[in-house]
N, C-alpha and C positions, 0 to 999 in steps of 0.2 A: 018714333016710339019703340020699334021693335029692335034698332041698337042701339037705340038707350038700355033696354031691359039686357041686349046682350054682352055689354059692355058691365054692368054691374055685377052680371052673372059669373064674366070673368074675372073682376074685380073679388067677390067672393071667393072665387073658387082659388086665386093665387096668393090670398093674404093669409095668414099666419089666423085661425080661429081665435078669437077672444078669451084670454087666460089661459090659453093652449100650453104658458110655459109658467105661469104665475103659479104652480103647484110648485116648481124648485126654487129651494132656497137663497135670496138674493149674495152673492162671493162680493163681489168690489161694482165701486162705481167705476166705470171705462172711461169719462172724460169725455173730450172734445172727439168729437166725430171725426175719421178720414174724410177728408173729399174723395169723391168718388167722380168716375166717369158717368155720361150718363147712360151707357148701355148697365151701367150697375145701379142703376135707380131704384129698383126693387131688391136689392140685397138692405138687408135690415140687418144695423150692428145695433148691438141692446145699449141701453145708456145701462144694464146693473147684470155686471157678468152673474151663471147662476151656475148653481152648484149641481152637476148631475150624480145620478147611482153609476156604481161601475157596470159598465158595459161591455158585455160579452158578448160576440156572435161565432160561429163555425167556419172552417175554411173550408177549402176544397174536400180535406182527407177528415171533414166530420170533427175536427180538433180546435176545443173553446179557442177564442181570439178575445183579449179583453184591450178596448181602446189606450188604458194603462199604460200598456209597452210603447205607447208614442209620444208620452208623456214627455215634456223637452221640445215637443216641435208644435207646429199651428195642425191642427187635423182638421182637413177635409172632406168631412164625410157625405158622399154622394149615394143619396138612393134612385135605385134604377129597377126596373124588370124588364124581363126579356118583349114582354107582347107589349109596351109601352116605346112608341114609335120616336118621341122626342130625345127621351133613354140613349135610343140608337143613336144619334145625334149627335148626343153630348158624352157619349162614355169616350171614343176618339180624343175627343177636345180635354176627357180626364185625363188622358195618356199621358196626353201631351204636356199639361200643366205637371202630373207626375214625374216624368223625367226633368223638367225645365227645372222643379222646384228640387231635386234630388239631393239630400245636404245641403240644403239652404234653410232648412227650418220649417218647411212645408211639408206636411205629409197627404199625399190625395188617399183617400180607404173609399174605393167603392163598395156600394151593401146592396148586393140584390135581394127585393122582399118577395120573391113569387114563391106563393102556395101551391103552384100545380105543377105537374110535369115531372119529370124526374127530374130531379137534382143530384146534382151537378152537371148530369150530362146535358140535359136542353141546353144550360145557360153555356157552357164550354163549346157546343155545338156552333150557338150564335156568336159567343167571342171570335170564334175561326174564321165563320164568315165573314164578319166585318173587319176582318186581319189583325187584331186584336190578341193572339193567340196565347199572349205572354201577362196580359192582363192579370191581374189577381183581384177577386173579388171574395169579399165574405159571404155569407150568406145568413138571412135570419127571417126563415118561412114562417116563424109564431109571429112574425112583426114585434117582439118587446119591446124592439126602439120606439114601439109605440106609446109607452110607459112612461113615454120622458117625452116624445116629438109628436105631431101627426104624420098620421102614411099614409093619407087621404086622396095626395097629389104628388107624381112622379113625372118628371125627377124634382128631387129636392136637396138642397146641402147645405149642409149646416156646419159652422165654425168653431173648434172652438178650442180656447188659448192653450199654451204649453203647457198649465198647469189641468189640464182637462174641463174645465166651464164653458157652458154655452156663452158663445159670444156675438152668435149673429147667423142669418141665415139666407136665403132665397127657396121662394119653392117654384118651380113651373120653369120650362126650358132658359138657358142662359150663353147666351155668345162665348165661350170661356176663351174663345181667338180671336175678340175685338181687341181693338185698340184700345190702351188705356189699364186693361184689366191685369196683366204683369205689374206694372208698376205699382195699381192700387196694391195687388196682392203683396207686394215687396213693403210697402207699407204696413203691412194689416201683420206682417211677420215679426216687423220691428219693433210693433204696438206690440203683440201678443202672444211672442216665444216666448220671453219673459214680462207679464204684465205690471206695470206701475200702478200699485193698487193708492185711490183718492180716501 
């Protein structure tokens, strides 16, 4: 009984809240599903790409960043915070898909959402440590992304097409070096740098 109840709990806690996205406007129907691996079991592609607000956050030097400017590629935006231990985990494994996808139509945008501490320098502090140093992260300590997503559960990352629509997400840690997940991703580019609206 007591992992049932904790098996639910996590169940909860990683699924996407009920109408959490049903406030934005539905853009196109997406079609047939990618196959997916099954370490991507929990990444949720929407069957009704949706229409978000433009989205701004700050970089390093305090200077707006509007999602916009990546308009043409797949954005992958990854939320993290510094005291979020799975965060540490997967920011590496962001790099890495970073570089990998570089001019290929991918773009990774990590978003760190932390409210405390100094910023920039805590979070720059921990990039060094995890050898990270060249990273680039946004920043958006009001959480607005909230506006549009939840920031309930870190890490979380969300997709979404060349044309800027949400297309899909996972939230709660993710293997981003298994097997399998390049290739879905090279998929998911093909799908959705330029999407074939139904």
């Amino acid at each position: 009984m007591r992992l049932s109840a904790l098996a639910l709990g996590l169940a909860l806690t990683l699924s996407l809240p009920a109408g959490a996205t049903s406030h934005l406007e539905k853009a196109y129907n997406t079609g047939e599903p990618i196959m997916k691996p099954m370490v991507l079991s929990r990444l949720i592609e929407f069957t009704q790409a949706r229409k978000v607000p433009d989205l701004s956050f700050n970089n390093e030097a305090g200077q707006p960043v509007s999602l916009t400017q990546y308009q043409g590629d797949v954005v992958l935006l990854n939320l993290w915070a510094t005291w979020c231990g799975p965060c540490r985990k997967e920011l590496p494994e962001m790099e890495a898909l970073r570089q990998h996808f570089s001019g290929k139509g991918l773009t990774v945008v990590p978003l760190n959402i932390d409210q405390e501490g100094e910023l920039p320098a805590d979070v720059r502090a921990l990039l060094t440590k995890l050898d990270l140093p060249e990273l680039n992260t946004l920043y958006d300590p009001e959480h607005t992304i909230g506006n549009t997503v939840p920031v309930n559960v870190v890490p979380a990352t969300y997709l979404f097409d060349g044309e800027g629509n949400l297309v899909g997400f996972v939230r709660g840690y993710l293997d981003w070096e298994a097997k399998g997940v390049i290739p879905y991703l090279e998929k998911f580019v093909d799908k959705y740098q330029k999407p074939q609206k139904s």
